[in-house]
Structures are given as C-alpha cells and as structure tokens.
TORKE-178737 format. One line per field, with one value per residue (C-alpha): x, y, z; residue in three letters. Coordinates in nm, 2 decimals, padded with zeros to 4 digits, m for minus. Example, Ala and Ser with C-alpha at 12.3 -4.5 7.8 and 13.67 -1.06 7.14 Angstrom:
BEGIN
xx = (01.23;01.37)
yy = (m00.45;m00.11)
zz = (00.78;00.71)
residuo = (ala;ser)
//
This chain:
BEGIN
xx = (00.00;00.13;00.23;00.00;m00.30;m00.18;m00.17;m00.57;m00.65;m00.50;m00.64;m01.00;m00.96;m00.82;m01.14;m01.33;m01.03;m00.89;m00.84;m00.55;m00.22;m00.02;m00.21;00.07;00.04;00.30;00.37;00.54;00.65;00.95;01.10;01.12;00.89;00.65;00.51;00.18;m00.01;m00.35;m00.52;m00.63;m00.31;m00.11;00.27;00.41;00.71;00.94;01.28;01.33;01.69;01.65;01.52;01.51;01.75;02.03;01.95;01.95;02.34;02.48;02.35;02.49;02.86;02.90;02.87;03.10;03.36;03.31;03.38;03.62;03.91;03.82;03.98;04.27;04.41;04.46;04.75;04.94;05.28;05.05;04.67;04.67;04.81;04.50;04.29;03.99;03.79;03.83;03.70;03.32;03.29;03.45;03.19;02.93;03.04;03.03;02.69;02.47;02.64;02.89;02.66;02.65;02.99;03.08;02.84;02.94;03.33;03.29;03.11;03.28;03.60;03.51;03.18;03.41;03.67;03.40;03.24;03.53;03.81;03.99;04.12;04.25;04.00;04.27;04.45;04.42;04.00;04.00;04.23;04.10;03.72;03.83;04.00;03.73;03.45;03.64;03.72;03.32;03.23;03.50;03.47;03.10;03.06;03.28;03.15;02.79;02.88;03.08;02.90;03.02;02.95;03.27;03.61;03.76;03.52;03.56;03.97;03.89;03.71;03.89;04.23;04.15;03.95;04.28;04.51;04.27;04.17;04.56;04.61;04.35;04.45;04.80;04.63;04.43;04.75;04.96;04.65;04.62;05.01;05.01;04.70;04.88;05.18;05.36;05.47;05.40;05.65;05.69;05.87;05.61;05.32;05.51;05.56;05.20;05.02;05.23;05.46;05.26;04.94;05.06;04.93;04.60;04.62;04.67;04.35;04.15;04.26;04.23;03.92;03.71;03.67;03.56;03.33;03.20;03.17;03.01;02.73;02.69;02.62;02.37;02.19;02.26;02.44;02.48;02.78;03.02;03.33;03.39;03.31;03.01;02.77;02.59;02.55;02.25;02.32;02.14;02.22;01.96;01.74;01.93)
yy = (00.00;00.37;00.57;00.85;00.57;00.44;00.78;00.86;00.57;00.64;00.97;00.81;00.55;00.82;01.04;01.11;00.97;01.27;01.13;00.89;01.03;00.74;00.74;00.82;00.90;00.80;01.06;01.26;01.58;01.68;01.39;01.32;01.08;01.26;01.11;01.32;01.27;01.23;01.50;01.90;02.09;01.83;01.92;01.69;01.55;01.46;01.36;01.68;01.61;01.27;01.17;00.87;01.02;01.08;00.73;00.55;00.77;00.67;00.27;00.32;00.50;00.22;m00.04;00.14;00.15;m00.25;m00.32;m00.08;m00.25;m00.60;m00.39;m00.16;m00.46;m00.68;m00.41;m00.55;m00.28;00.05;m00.11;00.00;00.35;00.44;00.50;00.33;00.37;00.75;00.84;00.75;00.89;01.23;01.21;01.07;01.45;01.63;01.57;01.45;01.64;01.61;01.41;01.12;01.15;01.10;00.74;00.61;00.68;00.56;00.23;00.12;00.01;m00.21;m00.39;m00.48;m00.63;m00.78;m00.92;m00.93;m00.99;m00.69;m00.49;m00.65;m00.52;m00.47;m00.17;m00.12;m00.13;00.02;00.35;00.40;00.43;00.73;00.87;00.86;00.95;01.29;01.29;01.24;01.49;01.80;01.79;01.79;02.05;02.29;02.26;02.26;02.58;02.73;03.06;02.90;02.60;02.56;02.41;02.67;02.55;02.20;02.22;02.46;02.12;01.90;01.99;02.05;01.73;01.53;01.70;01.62;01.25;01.18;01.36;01.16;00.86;00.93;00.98;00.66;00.46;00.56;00.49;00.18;00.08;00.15;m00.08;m00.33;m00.29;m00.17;00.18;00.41;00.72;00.99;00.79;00.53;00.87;01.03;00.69;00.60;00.94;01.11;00.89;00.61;00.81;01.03;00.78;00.82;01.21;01.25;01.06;01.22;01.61;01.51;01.25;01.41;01.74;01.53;01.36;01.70;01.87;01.57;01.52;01.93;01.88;01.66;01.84;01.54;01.81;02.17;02.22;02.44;02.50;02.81;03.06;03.26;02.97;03.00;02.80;02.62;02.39;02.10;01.87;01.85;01.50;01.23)
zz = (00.00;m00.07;00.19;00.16;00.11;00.44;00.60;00.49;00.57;00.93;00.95;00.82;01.11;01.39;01.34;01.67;01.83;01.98;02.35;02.14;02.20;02.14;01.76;01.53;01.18;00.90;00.61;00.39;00.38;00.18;00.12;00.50;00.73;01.00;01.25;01.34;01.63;01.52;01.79;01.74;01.84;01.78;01.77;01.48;01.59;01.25;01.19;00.96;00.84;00.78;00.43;00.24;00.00;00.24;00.36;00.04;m00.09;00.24;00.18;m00.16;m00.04;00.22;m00.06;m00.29;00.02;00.05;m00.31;m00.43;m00.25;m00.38;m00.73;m00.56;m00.34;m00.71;m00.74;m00.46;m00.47;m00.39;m00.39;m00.01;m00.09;m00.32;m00.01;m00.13;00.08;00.17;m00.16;m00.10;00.29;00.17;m00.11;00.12;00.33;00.04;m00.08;00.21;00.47;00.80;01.01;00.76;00.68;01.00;01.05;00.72;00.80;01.19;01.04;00.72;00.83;01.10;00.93;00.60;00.83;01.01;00.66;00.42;00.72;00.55;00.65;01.02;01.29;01.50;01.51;01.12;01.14;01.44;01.36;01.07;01.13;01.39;01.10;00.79;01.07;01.10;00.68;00.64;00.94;00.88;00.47;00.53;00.78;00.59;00.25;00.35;00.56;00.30;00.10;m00.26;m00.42;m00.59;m00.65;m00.38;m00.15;m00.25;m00.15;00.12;00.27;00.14;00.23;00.62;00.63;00.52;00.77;01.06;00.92;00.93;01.28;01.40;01.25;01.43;01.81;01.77;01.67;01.94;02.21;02.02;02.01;02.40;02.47;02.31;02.43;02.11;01.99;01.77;01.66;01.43;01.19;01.18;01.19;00.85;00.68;00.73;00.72;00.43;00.22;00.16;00.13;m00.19;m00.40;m00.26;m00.16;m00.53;m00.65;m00.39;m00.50;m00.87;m00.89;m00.61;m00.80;m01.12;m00.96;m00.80;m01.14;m01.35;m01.03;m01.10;m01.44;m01.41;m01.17;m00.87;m00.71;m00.69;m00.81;m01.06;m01.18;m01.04;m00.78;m00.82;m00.73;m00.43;m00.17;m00.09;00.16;00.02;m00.27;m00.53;m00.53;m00.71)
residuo = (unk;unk;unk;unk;unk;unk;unk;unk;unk;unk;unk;unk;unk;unk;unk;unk;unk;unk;unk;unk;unk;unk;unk;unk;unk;unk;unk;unk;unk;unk;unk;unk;unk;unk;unk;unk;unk;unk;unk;unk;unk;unk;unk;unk;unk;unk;unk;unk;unk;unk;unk;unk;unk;unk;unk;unk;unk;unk;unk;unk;unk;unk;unk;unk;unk;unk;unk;unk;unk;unk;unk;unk;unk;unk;unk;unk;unk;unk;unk;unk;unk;unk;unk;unk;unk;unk;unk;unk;unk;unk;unk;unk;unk;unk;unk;unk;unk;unk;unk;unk;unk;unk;unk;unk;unk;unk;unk;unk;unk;unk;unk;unk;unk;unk;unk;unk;unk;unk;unk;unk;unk;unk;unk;unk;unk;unk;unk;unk;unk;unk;unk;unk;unk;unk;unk;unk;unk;unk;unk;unk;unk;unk;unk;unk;unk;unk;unk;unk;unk;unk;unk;unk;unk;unk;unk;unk;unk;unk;unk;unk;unk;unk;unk;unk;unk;unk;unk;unk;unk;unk;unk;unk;unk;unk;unk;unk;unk;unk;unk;unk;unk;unk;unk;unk;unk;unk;unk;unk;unk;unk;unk;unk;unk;unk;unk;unk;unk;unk;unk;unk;unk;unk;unk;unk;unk;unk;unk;unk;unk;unk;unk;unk;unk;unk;unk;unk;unk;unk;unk;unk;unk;unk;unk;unk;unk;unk;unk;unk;unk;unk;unk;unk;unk;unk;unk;unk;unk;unk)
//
C-alpha cells in the first residue's frame, strides 16, 4: 500500500479519536517521514533532516567503500596506498552532509573487516574508522557551511578534512600501540600518514573534484566549476 493511502487511511480511522495520544500518523513531507499525532493541536514530531534520499546515498557510499578495495588490493605494490575507501565517505560528506559522513566513515571500516576480514579489525579497522569519521564529518561541515558551491570550496574542505583524518588517524595509533603494548612514533606517523598516502592524496585532489563537477552537471548536485555559485546547503534530489 502507498504511503500517503496508508496515511488517509489512518487519518480516516483516527477520526473522533482525539483522547488517542499514542495514535501516530506516517507521512510525507519533503522527502522526509512525519510522525503526526492524530489529535487537534497536535505538535508533529518529524525527523526533519532525515530523508530517504540521504539514507538511500549513504547505503549506496557504504557499498561502494566495501567493493572498491576488492579492485585496488589486485595491485598489490601501492593497492593499499589508493585510499579506497576515503573516496566514497568524503563524497558521502560532500553531498549528504557532516553528520553522515561521520556514521558512514565511523562504520565502514570495521563492518568490512567484520564481513570481508579486511582490513585486520585490530589496530588497522579500528584507527582507521576514527580517522574517515572525521574525513566524512570535517569535509562535510565545511562545505555545507561554506558561502560558494565551488572548487575553492571544495579544496577549502577537502584539504583540512585530510590533515585532521591523518592527525586523528595518528592519536588513535599511538593509544592503540600502547594498549597493546607496542609503539608508535613519528617515523612510523610520516611513513603511514604522508609517504605512503601520496598515491591516494593525489587521487582524492584530482578524482574528487571530477566527480564534483560531473554530479553538477547533471543536476545530482549543486555544483560548478567556479566561484560565483551560491551555496545552498542542500544537494539536489538524485
């Protein structure tokens, strides 16, 4: 049955039930589910910033993050220095904002290693789900909060979200090391946060902004080459 058939058929149902307060009412309203209660001065009580779009992208980025290493990791010299899966939680950031950025990095690494056994849960898993939860959270908050829609935006996010991911990725290690019972230096920071990460810094400063402009041009995102877009805040419907 339809939604909005459902929902008349509630409200039909609810009628001369106003001493129901617990009577809730599924429908739609922009794209995001209401629950109503079915009484005169009813406050509706919704889940305004969660839509079934932003639900569906975030679905769809998590199972982009699961299979794209299955390809990088046949290139066994510099698969793991492709970042594979930093590409779809910045892009997950980028389009449905910082919030579910921040669930889709915190969650990816550890359910693939959970399902695929890559990569190890622990530290590798572990460390890096602190570090794409703050790629997905800082690149979305500041391009979402940023006045243009553009590729100085885009780098203005992009750039500080890396720097952060890898700090982060750097505390968690060394917590991590001292738990069990290892250690973790500088040496082992720049080799794992910088030199073996160009590969992958690259493609994410090159392929990101592609993917930016060829969303924008199909209208999945507002987006432009350039810097007299304005913001909006909010990615067009897919």
């Amino acid at each position: 049955m339809p939604v909005r058939n459902f929902s008349r058929l509630c409200l039909e149902n609810a009628h001369g039930h106003k001493n129901l307060l617990s009577f809730l009412v599924l429908r739609i309203r922009e794209n995001s589910l209401l629950f109503v209660p079915a009484q005169d001065g009813g406050t509706e009580i919704f889940m305004n910033k969660i839509t079934l779009r932003k639900i569906v992208l975030s679905a769809m980025f998590i199972a982009i993050g699961y299979i794209l290493p299955l390809f990088t990791g046949q290139m066994k010299e510099i698969g793991n220095m492709l970042l594979p899966m930093h590409i779809p939680v910045i892009l997950c950031g980028l389009i449905c904002g910082g919030r579910w950025g921040l669930v889709v990095g915190l969650i990816l690494p550890v359910t693939r290693s959970a399902i695929f056994g890559m990569p190890p849960m622990y530290p590798t898993a572990i460390a890096m789900s602190f570090e794409l939860a703050a790629y997905g959270a800082i690149s979305g908050f500041l391009y979402e909060n940023s006045k243009w829609s553009c590729v100085r935006s885009l780098y203005r996010s992009l750039i500080p979200a890396m720097v952060a991911g890898r700090l982060v990725w750097g505390a968690v290690s060394v917590v991590l090391a001292g738990i069990g019972g290892g250690s973790f230096g500088i040496k082992a920071f720049i080799a794992g946060a910088v030199l073996k990460a160009i590969p992958g810094i690259i493609i994410q400063l090159t392929l990101i902004p592609g993917i930016m402009l060829a969303l924008g041009k199909t209208n999945a995102v507002i987006y432009i080459k350039g810097s007299k877009s304005q913001k909006t805040h909010e990615a067009r419907e897919v």
